[in-house]
C-alpha positions in Angstrom: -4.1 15.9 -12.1 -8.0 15.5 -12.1 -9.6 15.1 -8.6 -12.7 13.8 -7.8 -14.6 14.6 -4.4 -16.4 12.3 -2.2 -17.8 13.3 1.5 -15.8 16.6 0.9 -12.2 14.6 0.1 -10.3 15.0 -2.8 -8.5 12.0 -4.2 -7.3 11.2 -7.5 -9.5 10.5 -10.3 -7.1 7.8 -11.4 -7.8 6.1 -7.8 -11.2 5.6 -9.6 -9.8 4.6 -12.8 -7.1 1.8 -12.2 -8.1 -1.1 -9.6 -5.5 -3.7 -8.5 -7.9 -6.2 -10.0 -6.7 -5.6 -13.3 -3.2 -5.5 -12.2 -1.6 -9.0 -12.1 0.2 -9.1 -8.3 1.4 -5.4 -8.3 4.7 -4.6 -6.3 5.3 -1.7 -4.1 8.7 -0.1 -4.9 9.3 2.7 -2.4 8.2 3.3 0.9 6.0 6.3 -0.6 3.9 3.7 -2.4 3.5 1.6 0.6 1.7 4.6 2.6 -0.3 5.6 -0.1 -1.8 2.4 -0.4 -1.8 2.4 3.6 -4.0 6.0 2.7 -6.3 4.2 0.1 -7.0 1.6 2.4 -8.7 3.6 4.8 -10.2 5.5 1.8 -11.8 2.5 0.7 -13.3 1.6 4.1 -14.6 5.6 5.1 -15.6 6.4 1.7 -16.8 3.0 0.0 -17.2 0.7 2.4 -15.2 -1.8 0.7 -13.5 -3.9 3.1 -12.4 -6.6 0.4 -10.2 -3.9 -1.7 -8.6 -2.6 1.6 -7.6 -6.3 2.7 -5.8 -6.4 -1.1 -4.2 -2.9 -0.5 -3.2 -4.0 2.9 -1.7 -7.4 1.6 0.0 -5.1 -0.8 1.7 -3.0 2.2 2.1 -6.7 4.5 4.0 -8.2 1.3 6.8 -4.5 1.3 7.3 -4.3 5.0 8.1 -8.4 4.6 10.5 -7.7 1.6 12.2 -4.9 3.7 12.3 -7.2 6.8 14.2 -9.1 4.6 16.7 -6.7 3.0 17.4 -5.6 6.4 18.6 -8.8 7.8 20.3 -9.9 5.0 22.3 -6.2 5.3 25.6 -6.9 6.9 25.6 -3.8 9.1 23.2 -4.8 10.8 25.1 -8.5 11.8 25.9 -7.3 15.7 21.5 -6.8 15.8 20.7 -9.9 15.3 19.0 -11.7 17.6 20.5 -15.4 18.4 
């Protein structure tokens, strides 16, 4: 994997290479995706300064942690949890 360095950090080149501006609405599958985007979301604020692609990365990582609240409740083990 190519790296690239900015202010003394590697990251991935393909970081650089695919935005989720050409993606159409992506999904986060695993909870390994959903902190690397956390990652990349600071990235883009420390390195770039771009505040708009770390509120999509963030939305991203709000939209997962929705879909597992979901999965969760809807999970009959955890019937006796639920609050009434």
């Amino acid at each position: 994997m190519a790296y690239s360095r900015v202010l003394d950090l590697p990251r991935p080149v393909e970081s650089d290479l695919c935005a989720p501006d050409n993606a159409s609405d992506p999904v986060l599958a695993s909870r390994s995706e959903c902190l690397e985007q956390v990652l990349q979301a600071f990235q883009d604020i420390a390195d770039h300064d771009d505040i708009h692609q770390a509120a999509r990365r963030l939305m991203l990582v709000q939209d997962w942690i929705r879909n597992e609240a979901l999965q969760a409740a809807a999970d009959p083990i955890f019937v006796d949890l639920r609050l009434v």
